[in-house]
Structures are given as structure tokens and as C-alpha cells.
N, CA, C and O atoms as a GROMACS GRO file, in nm:
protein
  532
    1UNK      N    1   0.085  -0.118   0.000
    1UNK     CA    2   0.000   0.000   0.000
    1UNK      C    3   0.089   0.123   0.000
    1UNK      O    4   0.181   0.148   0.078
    2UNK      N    5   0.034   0.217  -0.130
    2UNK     CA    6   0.110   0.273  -0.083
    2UNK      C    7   0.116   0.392   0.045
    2UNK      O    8   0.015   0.408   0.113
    3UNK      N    9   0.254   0.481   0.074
    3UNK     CA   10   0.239   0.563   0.212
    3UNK      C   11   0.158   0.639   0.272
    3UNK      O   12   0.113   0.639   0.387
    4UNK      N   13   0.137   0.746   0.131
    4UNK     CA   14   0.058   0.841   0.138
    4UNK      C   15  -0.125   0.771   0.157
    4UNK      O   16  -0.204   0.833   0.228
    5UNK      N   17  -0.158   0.667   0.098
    5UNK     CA   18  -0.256   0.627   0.135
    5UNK      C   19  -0.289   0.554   0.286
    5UNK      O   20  -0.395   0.541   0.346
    6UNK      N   21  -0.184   0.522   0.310
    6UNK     CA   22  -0.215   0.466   0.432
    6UNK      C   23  -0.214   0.550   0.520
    6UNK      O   24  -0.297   0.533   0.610
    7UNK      N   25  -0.143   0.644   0.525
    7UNK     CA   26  -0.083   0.800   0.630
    7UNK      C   27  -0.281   0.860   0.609
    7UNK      O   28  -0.323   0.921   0.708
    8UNK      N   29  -0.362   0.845   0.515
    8UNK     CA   30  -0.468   0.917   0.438
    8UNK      C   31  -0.571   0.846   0.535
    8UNK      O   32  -0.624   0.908   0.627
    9UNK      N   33  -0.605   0.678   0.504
    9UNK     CA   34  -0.692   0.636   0.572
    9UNK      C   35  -0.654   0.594   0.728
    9UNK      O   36  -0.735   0.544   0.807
   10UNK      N   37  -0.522   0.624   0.756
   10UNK     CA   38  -0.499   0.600   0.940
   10UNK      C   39  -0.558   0.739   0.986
   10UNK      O   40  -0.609   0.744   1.098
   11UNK      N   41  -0.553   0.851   0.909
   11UNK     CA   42  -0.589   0.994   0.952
   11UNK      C   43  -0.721   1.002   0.960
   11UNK      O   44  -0.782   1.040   1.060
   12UNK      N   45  -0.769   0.969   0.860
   12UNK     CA   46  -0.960   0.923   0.863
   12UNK      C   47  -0.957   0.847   0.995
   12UNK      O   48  -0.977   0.912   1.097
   13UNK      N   49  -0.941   0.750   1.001
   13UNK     CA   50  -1.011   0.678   1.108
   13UNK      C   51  -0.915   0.735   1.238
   13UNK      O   52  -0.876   0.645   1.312
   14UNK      N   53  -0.879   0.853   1.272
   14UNK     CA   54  -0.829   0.883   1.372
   14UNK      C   55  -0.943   0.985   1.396
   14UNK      O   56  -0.993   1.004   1.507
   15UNK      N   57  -0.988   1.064   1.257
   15UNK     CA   58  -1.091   1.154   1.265
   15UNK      C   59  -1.208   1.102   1.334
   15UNK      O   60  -1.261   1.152   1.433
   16UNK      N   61  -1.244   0.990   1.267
   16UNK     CA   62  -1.369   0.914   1.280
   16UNK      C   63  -1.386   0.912   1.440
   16UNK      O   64  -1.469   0.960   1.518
   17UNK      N   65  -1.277   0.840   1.454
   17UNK     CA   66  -1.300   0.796   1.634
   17UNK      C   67  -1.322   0.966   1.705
   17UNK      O   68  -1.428   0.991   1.762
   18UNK      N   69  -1.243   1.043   1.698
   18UNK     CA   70  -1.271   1.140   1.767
   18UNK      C   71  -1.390   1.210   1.744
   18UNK      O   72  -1.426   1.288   1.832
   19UNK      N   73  -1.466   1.196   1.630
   19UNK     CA   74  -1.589   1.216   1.606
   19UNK      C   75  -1.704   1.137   1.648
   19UNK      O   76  -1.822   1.172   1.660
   20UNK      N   77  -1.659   1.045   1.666
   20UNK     CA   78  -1.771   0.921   1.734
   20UNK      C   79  -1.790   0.805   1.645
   20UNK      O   80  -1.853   0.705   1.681
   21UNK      N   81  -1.751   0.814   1.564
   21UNK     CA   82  -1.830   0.706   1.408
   21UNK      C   83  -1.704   0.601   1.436
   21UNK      O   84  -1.616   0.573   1.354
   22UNK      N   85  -1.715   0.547   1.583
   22UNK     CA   86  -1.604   0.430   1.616
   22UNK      C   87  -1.666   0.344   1.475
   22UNK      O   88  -1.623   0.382   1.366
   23UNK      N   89  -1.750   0.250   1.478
   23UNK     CA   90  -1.735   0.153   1.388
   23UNK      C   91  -1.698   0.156   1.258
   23UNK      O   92  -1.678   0.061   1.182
   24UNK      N   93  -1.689   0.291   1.235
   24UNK     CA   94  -1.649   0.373   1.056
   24UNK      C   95  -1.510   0.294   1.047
   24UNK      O   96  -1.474   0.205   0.969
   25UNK      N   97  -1.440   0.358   1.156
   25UNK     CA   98  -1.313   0.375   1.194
   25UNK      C   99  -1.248   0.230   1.192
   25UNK      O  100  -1.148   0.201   1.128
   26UNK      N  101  -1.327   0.138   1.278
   26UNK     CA  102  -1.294   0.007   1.254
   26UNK      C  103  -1.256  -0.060   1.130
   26UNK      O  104  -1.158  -0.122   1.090
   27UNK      N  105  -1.351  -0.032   1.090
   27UNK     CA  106  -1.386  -0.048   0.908
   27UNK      C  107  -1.210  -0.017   0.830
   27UNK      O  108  -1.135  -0.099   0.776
   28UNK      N  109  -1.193   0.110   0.852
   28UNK     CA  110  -1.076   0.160   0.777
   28UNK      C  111  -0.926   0.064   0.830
   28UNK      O  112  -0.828   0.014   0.775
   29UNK      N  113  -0.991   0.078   0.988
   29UNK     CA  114  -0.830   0.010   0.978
   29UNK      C  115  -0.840  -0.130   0.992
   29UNK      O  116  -0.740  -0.195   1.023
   30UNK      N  117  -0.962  -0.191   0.971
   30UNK     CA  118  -0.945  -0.328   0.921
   30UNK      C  119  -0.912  -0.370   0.810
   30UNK      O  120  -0.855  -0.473   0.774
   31UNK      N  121  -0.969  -0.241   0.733
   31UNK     CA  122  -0.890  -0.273   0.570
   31UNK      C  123  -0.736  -0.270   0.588
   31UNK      O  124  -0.661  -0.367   0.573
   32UNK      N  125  -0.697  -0.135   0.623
   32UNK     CA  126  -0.557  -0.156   0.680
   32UNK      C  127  -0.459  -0.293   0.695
   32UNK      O  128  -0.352  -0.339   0.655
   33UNK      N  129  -0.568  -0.323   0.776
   33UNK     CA  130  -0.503  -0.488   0.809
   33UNK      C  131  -0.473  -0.549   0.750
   33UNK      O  132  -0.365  -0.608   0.757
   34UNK      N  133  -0.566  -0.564   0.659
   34UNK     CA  134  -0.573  -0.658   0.529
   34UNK      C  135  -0.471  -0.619   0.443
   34UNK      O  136  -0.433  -0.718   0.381
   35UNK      N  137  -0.399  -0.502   0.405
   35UNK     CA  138  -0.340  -0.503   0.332
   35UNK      C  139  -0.202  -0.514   0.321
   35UNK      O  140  -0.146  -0.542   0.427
   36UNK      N  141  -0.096  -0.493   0.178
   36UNK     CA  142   0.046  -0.548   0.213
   36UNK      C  143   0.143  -0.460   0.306
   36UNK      O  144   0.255  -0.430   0.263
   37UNK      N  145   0.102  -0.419   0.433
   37UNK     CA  146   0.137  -0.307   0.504
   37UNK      C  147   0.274  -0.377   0.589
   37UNK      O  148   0.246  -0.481   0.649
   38UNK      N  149   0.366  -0.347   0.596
   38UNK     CA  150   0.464  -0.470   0.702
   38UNK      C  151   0.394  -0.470   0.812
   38UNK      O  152   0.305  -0.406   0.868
   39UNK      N  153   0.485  -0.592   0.831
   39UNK     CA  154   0.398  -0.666   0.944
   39UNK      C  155   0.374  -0.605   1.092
   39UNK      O  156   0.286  -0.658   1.161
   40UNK      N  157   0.448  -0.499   1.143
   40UNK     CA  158   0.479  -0.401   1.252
   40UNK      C  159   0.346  -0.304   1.232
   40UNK      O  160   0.250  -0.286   1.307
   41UNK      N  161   0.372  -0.257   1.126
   41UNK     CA  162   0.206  -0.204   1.140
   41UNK      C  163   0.094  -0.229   1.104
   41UNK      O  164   0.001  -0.151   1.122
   42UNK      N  165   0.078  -0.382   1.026
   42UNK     CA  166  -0.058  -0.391   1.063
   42UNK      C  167  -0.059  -0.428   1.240
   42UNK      O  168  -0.151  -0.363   1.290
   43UNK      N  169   0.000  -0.494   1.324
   43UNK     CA  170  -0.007  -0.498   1.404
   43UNK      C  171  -0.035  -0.384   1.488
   43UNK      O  172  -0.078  -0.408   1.601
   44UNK      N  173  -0.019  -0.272   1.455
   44UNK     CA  174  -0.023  -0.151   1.490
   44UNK      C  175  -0.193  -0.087   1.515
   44UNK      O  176  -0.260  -0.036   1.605
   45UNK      N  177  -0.210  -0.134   1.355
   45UNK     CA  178  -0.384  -0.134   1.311
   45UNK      C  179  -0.431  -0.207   1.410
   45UNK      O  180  -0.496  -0.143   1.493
   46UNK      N  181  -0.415  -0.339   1.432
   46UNK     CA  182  -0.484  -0.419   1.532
   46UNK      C  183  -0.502  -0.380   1.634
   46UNK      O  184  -0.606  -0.402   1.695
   47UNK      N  185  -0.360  -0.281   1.700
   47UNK     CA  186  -0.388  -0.303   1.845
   47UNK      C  187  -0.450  -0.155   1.839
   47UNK      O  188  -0.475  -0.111   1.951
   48UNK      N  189  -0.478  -0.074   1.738
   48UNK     CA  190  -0.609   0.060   1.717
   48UNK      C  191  -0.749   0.000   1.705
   48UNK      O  192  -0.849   0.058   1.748
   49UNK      N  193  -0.750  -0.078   1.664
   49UNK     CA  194  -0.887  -0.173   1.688
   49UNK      C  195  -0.895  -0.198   1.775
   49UNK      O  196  -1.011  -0.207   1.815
   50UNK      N  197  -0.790  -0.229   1.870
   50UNK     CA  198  -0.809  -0.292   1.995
   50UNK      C  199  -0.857  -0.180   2.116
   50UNK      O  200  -0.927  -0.204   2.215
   51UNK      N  201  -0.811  -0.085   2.087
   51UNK     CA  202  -0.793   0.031   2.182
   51UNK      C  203  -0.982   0.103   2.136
   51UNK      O  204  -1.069   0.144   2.213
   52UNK      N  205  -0.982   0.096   2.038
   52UNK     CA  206  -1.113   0.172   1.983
   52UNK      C  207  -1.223   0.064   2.055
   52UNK      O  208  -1.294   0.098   2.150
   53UNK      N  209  -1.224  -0.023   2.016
   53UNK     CA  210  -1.294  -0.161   2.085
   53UNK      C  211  -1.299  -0.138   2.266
   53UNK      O  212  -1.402  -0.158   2.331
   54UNK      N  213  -1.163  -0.089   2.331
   54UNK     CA  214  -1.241  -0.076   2.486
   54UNK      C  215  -1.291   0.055   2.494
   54UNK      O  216  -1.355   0.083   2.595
   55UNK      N  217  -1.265   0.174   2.373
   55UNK     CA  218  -1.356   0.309   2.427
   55UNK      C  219  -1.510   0.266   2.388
   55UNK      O  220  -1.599   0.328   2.446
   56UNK      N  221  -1.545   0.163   2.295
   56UNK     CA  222  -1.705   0.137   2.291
   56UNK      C  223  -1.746   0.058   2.402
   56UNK      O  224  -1.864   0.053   2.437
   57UNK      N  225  -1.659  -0.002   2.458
   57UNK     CA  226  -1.709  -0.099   2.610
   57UNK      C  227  -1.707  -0.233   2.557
   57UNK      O  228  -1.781  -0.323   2.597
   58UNK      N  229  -1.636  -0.241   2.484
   58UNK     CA  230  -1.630  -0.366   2.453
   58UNK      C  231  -1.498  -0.490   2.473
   58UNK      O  232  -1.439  -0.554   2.386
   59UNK      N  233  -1.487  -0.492   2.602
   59UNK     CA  234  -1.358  -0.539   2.640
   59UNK      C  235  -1.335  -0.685   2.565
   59UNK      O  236  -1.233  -0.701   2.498
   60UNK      N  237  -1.413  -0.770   2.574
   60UNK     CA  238  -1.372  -0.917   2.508
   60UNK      C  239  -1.319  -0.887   2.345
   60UNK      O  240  -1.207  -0.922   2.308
   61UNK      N  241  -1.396  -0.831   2.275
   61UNK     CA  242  -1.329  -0.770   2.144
   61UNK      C  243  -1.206  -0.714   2.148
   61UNK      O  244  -1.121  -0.744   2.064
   62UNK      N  245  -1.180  -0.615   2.260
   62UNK     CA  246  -1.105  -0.547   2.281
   62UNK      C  247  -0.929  -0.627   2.303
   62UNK      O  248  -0.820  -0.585   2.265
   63UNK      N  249  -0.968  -0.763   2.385
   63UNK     CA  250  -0.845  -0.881   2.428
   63UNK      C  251  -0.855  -0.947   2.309
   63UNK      O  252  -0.747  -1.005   2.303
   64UNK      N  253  -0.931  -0.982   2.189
   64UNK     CA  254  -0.903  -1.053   2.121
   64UNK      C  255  -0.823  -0.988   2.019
   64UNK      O  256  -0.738  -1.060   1.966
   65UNK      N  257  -0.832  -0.846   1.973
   65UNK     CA  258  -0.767  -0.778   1.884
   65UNK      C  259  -0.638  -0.764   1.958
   65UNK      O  260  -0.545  -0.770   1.877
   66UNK      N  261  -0.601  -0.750   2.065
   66UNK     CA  262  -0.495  -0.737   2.136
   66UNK      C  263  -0.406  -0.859   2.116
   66UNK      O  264  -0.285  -0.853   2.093
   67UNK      N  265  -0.504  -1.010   2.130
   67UNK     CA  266  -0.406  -1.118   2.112
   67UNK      C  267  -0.381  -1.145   1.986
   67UNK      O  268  -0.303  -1.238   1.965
   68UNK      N  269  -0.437  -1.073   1.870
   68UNK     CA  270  -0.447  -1.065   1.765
   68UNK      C  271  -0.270  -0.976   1.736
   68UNK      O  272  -0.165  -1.022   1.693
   69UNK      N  273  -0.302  -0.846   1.781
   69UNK     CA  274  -0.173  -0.729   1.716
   69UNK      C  275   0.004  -0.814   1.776
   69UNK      O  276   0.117  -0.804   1.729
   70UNK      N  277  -0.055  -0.900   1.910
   70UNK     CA  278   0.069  -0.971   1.952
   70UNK      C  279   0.156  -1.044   1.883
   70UNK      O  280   0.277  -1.031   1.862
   71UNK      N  281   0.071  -1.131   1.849
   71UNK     CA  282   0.105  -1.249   1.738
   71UNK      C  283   0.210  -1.176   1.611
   71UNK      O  284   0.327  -1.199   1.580
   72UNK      N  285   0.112  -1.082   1.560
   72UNK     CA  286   0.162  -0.987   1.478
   72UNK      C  287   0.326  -0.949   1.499
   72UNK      O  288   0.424  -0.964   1.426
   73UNK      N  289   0.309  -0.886   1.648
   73UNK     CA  290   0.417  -0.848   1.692
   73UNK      C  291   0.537  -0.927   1.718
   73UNK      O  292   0.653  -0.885   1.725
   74UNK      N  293   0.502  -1.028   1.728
   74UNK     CA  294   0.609  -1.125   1.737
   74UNK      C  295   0.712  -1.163   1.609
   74UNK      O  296   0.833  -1.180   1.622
   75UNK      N  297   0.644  -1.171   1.490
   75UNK     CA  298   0.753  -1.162   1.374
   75UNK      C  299   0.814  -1.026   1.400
   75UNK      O  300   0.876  -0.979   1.304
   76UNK      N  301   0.812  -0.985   1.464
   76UNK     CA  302   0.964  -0.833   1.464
   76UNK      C  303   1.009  -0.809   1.603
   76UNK      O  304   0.970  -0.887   1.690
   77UNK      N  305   1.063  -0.740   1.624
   77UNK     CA  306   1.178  -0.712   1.725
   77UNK      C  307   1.132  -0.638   1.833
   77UNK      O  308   1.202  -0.605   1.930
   78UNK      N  309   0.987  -0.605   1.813
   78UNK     CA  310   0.921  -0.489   1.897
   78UNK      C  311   0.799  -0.553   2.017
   78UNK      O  312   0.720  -0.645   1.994
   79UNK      N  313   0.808  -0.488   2.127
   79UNK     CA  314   0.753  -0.508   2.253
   79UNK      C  315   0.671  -0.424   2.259
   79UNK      O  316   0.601  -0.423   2.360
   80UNK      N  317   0.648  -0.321   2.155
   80UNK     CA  318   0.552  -0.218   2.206
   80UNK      C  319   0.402  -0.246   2.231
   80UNK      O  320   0.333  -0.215   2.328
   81UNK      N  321   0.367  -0.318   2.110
   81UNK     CA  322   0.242  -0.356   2.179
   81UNK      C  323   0.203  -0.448   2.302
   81UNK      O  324   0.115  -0.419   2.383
   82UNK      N  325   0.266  -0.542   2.302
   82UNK     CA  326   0.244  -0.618   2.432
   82UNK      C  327   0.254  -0.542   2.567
   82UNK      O  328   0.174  -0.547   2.661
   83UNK      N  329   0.397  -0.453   2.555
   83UNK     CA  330   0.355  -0.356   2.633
   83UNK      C  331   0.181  -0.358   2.716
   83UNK      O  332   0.122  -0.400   2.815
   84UNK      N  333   0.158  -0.258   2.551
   84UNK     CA  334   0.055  -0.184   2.595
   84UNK      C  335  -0.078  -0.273   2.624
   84UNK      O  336  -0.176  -0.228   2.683
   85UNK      N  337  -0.068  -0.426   2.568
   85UNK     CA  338  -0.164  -0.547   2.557
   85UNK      C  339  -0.174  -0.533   2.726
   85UNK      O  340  -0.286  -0.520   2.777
   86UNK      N  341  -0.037  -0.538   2.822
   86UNK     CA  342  -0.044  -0.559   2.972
   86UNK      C  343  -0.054  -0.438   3.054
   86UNK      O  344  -0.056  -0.429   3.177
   87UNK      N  345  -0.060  -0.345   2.965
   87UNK     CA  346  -0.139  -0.211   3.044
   87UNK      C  347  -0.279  -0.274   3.036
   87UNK      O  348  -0.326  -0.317   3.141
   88UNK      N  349  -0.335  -0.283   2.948
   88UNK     CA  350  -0.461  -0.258   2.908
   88UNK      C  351  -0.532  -0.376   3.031
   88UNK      O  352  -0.626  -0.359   3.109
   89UNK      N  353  -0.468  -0.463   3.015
   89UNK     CA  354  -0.509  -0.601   3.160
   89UNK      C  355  -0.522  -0.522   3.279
   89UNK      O  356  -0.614  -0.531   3.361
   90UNK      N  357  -0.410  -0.434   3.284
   90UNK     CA  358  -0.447  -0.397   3.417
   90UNK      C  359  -0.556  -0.304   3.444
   90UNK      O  360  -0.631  -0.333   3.538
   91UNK      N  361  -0.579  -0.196   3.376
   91UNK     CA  362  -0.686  -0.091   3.370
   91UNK      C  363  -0.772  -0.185   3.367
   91UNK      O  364  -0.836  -0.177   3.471
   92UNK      N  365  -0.834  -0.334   3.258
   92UNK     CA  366  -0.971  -0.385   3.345
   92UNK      C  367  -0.984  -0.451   3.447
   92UNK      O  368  -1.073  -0.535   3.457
   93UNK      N  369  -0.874  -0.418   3.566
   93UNK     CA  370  -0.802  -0.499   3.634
   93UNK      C  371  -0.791  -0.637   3.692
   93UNK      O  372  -0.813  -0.678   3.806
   94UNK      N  373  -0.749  -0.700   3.574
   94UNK     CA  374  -0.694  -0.819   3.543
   94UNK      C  375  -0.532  -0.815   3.599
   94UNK      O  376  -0.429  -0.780   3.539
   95UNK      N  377  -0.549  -0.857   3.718
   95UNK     CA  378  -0.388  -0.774   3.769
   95UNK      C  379  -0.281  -0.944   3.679
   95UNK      O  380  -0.199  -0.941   3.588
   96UNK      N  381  -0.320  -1.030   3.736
   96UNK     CA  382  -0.234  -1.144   3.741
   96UNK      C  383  -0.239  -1.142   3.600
   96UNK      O  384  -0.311  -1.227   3.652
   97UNK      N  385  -0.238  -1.136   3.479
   97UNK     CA  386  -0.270  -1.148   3.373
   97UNK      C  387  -0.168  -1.030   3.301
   97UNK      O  388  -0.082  -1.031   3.214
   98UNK      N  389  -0.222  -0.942   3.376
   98UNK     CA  390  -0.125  -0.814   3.326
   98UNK      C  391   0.089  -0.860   3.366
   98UNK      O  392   0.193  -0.842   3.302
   99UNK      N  393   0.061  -0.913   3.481
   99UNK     CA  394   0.184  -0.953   3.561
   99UNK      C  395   0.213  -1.045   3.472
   99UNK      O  396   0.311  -1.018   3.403
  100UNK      N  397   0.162  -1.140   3.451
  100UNK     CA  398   0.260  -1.274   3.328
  100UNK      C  399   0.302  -1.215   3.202
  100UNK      O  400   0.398  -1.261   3.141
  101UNK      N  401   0.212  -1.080   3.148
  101UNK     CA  402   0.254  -1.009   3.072
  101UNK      C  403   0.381  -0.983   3.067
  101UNK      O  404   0.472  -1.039   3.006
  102UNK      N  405   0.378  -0.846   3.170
  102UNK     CA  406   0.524  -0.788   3.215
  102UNK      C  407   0.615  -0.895   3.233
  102UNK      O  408   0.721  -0.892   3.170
  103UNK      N  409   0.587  -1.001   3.319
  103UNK     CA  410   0.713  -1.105   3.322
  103UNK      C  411   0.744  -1.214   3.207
  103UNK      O  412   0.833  -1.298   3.215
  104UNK      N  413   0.659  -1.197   3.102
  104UNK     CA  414   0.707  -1.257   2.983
  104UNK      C  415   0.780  -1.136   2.908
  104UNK      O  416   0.867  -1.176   2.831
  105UNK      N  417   0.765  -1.005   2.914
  105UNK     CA  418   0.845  -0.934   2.840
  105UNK      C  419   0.999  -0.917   2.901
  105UNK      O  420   1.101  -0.899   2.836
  106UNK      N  421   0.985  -0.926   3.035
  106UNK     CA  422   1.096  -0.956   3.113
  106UNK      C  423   1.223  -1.010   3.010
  106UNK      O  424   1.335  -0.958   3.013
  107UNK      N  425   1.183  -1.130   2.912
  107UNK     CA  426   1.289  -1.219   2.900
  107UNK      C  427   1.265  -1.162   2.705
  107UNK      O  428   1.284  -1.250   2.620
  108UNK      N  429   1.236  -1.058   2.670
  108UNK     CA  430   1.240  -1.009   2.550
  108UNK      C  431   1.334  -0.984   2.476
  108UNK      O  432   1.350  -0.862   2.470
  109UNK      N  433   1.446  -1.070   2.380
  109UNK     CA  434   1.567  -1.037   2.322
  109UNK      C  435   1.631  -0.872   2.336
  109UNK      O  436   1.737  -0.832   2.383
  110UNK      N  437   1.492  -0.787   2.262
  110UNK     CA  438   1.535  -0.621   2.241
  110UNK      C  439   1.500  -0.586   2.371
  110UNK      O  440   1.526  -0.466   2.379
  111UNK      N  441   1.461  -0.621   2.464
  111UNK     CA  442   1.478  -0.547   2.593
  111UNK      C  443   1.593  -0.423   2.634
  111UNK      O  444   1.715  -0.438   2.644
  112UNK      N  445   1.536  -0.334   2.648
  112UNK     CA  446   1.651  -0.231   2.700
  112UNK      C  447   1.624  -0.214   2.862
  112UNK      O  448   1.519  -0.254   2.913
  113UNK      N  449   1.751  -0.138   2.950
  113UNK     CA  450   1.756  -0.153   3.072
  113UNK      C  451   1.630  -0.074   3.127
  113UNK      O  452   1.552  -0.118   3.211
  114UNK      N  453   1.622   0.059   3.060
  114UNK     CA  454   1.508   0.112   3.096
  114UNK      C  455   1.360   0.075   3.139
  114UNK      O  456   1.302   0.107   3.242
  115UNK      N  457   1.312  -0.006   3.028
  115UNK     CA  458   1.209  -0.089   2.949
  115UNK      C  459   1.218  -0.202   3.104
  115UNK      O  460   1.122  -0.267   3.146
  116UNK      N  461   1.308  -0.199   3.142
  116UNK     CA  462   1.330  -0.404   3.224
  116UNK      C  463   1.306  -0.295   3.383
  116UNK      O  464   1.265  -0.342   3.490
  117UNK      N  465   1.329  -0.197   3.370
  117UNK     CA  466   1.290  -0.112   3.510
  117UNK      C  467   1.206  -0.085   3.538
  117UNK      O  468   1.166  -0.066   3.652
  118UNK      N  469   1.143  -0.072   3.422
  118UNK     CA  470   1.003   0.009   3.420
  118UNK      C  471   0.877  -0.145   3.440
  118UNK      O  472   0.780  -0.150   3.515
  119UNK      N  473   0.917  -0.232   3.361
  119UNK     CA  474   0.886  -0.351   3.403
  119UNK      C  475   0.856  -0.430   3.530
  119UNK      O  476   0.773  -0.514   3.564
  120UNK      N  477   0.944  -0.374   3.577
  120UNK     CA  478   1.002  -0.439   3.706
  120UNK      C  479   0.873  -0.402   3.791
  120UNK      O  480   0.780  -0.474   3.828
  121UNK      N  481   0.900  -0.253   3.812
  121UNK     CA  482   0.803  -0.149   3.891
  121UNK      C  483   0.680  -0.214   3.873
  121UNK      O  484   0.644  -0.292   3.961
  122UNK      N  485   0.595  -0.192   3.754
  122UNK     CA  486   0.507  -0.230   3.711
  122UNK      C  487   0.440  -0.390   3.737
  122UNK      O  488   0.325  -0.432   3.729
  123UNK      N  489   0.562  -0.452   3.769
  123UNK     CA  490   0.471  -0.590   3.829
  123UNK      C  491   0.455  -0.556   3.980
  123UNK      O  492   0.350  -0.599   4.027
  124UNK      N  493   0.537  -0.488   4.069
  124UNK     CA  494   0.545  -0.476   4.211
  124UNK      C  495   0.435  -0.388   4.267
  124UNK      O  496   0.375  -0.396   4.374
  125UNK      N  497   0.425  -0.312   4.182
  125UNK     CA  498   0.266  -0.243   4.205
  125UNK      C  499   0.149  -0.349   4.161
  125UNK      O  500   0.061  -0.361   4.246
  126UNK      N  501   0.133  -0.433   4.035
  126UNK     CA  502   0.074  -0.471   4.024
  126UNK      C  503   0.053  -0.580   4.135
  126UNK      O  504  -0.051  -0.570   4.199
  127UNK      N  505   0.122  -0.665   4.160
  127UNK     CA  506   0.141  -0.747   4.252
  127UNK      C  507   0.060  -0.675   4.378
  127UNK      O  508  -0.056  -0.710   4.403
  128UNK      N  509   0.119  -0.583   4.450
  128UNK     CA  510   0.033  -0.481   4.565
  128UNK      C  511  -0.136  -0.438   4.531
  128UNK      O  512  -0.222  -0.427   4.618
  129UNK      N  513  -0.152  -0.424   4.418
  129UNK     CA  514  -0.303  -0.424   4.344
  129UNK      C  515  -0.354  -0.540   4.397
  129UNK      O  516  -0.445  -0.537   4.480
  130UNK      N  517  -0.297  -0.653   4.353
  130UNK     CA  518  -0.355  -0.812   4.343
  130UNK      C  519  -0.412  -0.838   4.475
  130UNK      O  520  -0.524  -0.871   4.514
  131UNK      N  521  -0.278  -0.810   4.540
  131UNK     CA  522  -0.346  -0.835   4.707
  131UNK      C  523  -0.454  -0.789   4.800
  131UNK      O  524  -0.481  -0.834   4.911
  132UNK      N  525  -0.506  -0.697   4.737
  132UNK     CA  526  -0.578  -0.602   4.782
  132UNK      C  527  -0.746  -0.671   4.758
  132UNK      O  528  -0.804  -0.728   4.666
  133UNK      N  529  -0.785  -0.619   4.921
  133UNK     CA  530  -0.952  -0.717   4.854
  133UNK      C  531  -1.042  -0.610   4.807
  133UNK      O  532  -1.153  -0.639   4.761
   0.00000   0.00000   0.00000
């Protein structure tokens, strides 16, 4: 695909959502998906589906596009979405879930020291969440 088109319909459906016409938006970047986009960003698309999917309240959609952009993410070198796959666990607070997250990224080839700190933190709070009745 080419750039300028894709830069065209990611901007639409950025419009869309902030306008309200979530399912428009879906639409666009599912095409997205579909197309010969590398593999980093359709994963990218996915996990905007994914994110658009919990502002309609739709959390189960919302984890499946997520386990969806992962997969994705895994043919390349990048943690970003999973990352954000084990934020998103925790905000519906799914603490333990979010935690196997973080501690599977733990052992992530491209891990940087920062990234493994910030990690770190992030399960020890979560962990302190968990316990909590």
C-alpha cells in the first residue's frame, strides 16, 4: 500500500473515532489490516482496533484484537504492543494477567535496561493491586 494512502486512511479513522463514528473507523483500519502493510504495522492497526474496541465498552473484542496485534508483533523485534496489551489487563483490572505479561516481556531479546525497570516497577505495584480485597 502505498504511504501516502495509508498515512490518508490512518488519519480518517483517527478523525472518525474522535468524532464518534467508532465503527467507521474500525472499518478503515481493518482494511488496513488486510493489506500489504509490514507486518509491525498492521499490528499496529490491530492493536487501534483494539484500543477503539475498549472506548465502545467492549472489552472481550477489545483482548481478542490485542491477542491478535501480539502475534503480529512477534515476527519483529518490537515489545511495544504487548507492552501496551499488559497495560490494558491492568486498567480492566486483570492484575495477574497483566503480571505474566510484564514477566514474559521480562525475557524479550530487544529489551533495554530502561524498558526491564520500568517492568520491574510495574509488576510490584501490580502485585500490591492483586493483594488487595
Amino acid at each position: 500500500m502505498d504511504k501516502q494512502l495509508c498515512a490518508a486512511l490512518a488519519g480518517r479513522a483517527s478523525a472518525l473515532v474522535e468524532a464518534g463514528d467508532r465503527d467507521e473507523a474500525i472499518g478503515i483500519l481493518e482494511e488496513l489490516l488486510r493489506s500489504d502493510l509490514p507486518v509491525f504495522d498492521r499490528a499496529v492497526m490491530c492493536m487501534n482496533i483494539a484500543i477503539v474496541n475498549g472506548q465502545m465498552g467492549e472489552p472481550e473484542k477489545a483482548l481478542e484484537n490485542y491477542a491478535r496485534a501480539v502475534d503480529l508483533e512477534r515476527e519483529t523485534e518490537s515489545y511495544f504492543i504487548a507492552q501496551s496489551q499488559a497495560a490494558f489487563f491492568s486498567q480492566l483490572g486483570m492484575y495477574q494477567e497483566s503480571i505474566r505479561s510484564y514477566n514474559a516481556l521480562l525475557s524479550h531479546p530487544q529489551l533495554n535496561p530502561e524498558s526491564r525497570e520500568m517492568f520491574l516497577k510495574n509488576i510490584e505495584t501490580l502485585e500490591r493491586m492483586a493483594s488487595q480485597p
